[in-house]
N, C-alpha and C positions, 0 to 999 in steps of 0.2 A: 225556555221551558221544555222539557223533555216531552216526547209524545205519548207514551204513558201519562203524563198529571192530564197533559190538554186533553187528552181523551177522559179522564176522568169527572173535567170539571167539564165539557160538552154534555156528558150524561148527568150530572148533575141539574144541570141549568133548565135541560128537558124534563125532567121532574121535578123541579120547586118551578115552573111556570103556571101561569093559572090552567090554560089550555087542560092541561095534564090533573091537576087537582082534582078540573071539572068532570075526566073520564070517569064510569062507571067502571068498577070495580073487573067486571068483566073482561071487559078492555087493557085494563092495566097490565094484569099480570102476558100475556101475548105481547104489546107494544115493549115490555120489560127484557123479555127475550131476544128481541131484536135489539133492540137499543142499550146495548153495555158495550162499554171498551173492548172484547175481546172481538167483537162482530164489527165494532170499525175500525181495527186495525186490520183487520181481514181484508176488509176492502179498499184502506187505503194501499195496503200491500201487491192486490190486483191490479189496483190501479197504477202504481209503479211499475210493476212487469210490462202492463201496455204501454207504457211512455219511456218503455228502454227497448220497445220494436218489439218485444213478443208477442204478437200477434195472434189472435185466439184461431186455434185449426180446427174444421170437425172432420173427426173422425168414423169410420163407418164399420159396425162390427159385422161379419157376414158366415152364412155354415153356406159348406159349400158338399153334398153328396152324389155320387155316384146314382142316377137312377137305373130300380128294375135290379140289384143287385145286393142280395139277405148271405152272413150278417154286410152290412151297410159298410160302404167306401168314406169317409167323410173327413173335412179338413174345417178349422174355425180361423179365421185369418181377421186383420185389422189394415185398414190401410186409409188414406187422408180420402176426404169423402170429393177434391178437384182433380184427381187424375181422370185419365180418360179409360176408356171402356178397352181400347185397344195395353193401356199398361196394367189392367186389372187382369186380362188375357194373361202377360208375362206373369203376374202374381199365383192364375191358376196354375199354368202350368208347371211353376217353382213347386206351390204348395204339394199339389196332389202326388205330383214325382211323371208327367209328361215329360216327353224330349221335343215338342213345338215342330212334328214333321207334317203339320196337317194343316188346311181353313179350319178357320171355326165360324161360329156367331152367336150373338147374346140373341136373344127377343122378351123386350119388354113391352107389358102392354099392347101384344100384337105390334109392334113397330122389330125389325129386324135391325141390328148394331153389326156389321163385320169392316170386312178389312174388301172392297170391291175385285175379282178376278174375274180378266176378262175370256180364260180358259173354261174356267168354271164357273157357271153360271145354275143357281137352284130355280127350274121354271115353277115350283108353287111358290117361289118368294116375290115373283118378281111384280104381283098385285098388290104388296103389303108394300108401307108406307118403311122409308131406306135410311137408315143414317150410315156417314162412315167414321167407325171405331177409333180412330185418330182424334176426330174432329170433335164427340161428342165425351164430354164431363159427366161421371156417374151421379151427381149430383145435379146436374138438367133433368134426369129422368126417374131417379131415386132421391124421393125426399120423407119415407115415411118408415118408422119402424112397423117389422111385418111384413113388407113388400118382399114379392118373391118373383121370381123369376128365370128363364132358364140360359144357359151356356152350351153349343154342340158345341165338340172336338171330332174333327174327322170324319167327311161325310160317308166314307166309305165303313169304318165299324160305328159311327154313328153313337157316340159315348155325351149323352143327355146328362149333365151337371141340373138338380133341383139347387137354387140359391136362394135362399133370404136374408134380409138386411135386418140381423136382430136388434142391434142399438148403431144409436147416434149419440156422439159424446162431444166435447169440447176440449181441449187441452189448448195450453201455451209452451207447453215443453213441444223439447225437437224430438221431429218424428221422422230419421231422414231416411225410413226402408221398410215394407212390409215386416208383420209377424206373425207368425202362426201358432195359436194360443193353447191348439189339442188339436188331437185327429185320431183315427182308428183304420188299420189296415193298408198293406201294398195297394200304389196302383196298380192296376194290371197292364200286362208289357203292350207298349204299339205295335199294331198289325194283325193282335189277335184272332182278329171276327167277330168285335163287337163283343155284346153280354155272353150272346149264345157260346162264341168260342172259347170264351175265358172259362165260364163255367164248365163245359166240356174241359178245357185245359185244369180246372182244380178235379173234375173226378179221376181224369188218368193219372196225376199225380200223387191220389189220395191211393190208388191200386198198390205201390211202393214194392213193386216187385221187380226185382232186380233186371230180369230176363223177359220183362215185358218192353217188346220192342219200339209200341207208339209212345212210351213213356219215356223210353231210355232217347228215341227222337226229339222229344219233344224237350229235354233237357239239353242236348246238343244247341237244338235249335236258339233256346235262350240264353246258352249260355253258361249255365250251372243249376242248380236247385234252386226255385223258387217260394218263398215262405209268404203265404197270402196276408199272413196274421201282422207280418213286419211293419213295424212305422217310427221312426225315429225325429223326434219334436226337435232334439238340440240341433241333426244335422240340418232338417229341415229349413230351421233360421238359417243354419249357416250359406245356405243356399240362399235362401230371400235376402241375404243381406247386398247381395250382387246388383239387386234391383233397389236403385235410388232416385228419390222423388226431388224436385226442386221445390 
């Protein structure tokens, strides 16, 4: 018998039983909706994906902005909700367009996540309850959509990531490398000076006068012409895709 008829004559058998008869009308048309062939071929079909090893992942969907910095820095990313705090690090750093010359550290819930240096050492941290970044699963400490929470980069310009974990999803398909879903705006270059300098750095370049000397440096300095407005989605995957998950 094909699976088609059997699913038919199942849903049959569940409405000519008395059981069923017996429902109040109310009831009926709701149990109706669920119980037809097309809703359990659905699920025998899940249930097939899991007994061929695909294993259901969750995924964790996250915004990640620039604090203290109008219009807004921000990047929307996805990635499997068992890595560790230390490879969501390489995620940000991918996403936002950092080059990873710095410490950083998450803090959630008053608990501090980094990577331990025994050079550097932050003494208002060293009261607060320690994980280390390696060791600890974003999903030990994040399990709520909503939840927010913060990421430093570099304690010296001191660049405050606002993060929240907007959805929690499930998938059985492979998901072998972060993605970055949307974002708006250049990161700003390492070593700036923090907000303060960047901003200074967008007004001398907004002057655009040729023969203005801290500007015409300041463009040395980096490099070429800096476009704060720039954000590129496609190369950005193409970056994250460097970065793969087990």
């Amino acid at each position: 018998m094909k699976t088609d008829e059997l699913l038919t004559h199942i849903v049959e058998a569940i409405q000519q039983s008395n059981a069923y008869k017996q429902l109040p009308a109310e009831y009926k048309q709701p149990l109706d909706e669920i119980v037809n062939k097309d809703y359990l071929a659905s699920i025998i079909a899940e249930k097939k994906k899991t007994k061929r090893g695909q294993k259901k992942k969750t995924l964790y969907q996250f915004k990640i902005a620039l604090k203290d910095i109008r219009p807004p820095i921000w990047r929307r990313v996805v990635v499997p909700s068992h890595i560790t705090f230390a490879q969501f690090h390489k995620v940000i750093q991918a996403a936002m367009g950092w080059m990873d010359y710095h410490l950083y550290e998450f803090e959630v819930d008053n608990i501090l996540i980094d990577v331990p240096d025994e050079e550097y050492e932050l003494p208002y941290g060293r009261w607060q309850e320690r994980y280390h970044a390696r060791k600890v699963k974003l999903e030990q400490l994040l399990t709520e959509e909503g939840q927010t929470f913060t990421y430093t980069y570099d304690f010296g310009d001191h660049w405050v990531h606002a993060i929240t974990l907007e959805k929690i999803e499930e998938t059985t398909e492979p998901f072998p490398h972060p993605i970055c879903l949307k974002g708006k705006r250049a990161c700003p270059p390492e070593d700036i000076g923090g907000v303060h300098g960047y901003m200074r750095m967008i007004e001398t370049l907004e002057r655009n006068d040729p023969n203005d000397e801290e500007r015409n440096e300041l463009i040395e300095w980096y490099g070429g012409e800096f476009d704060p407005e720039y954000f590129d989605l496609e190369e950005t995957n193409e970056i994250l895709k460097s970065i793969t998950f087990r």
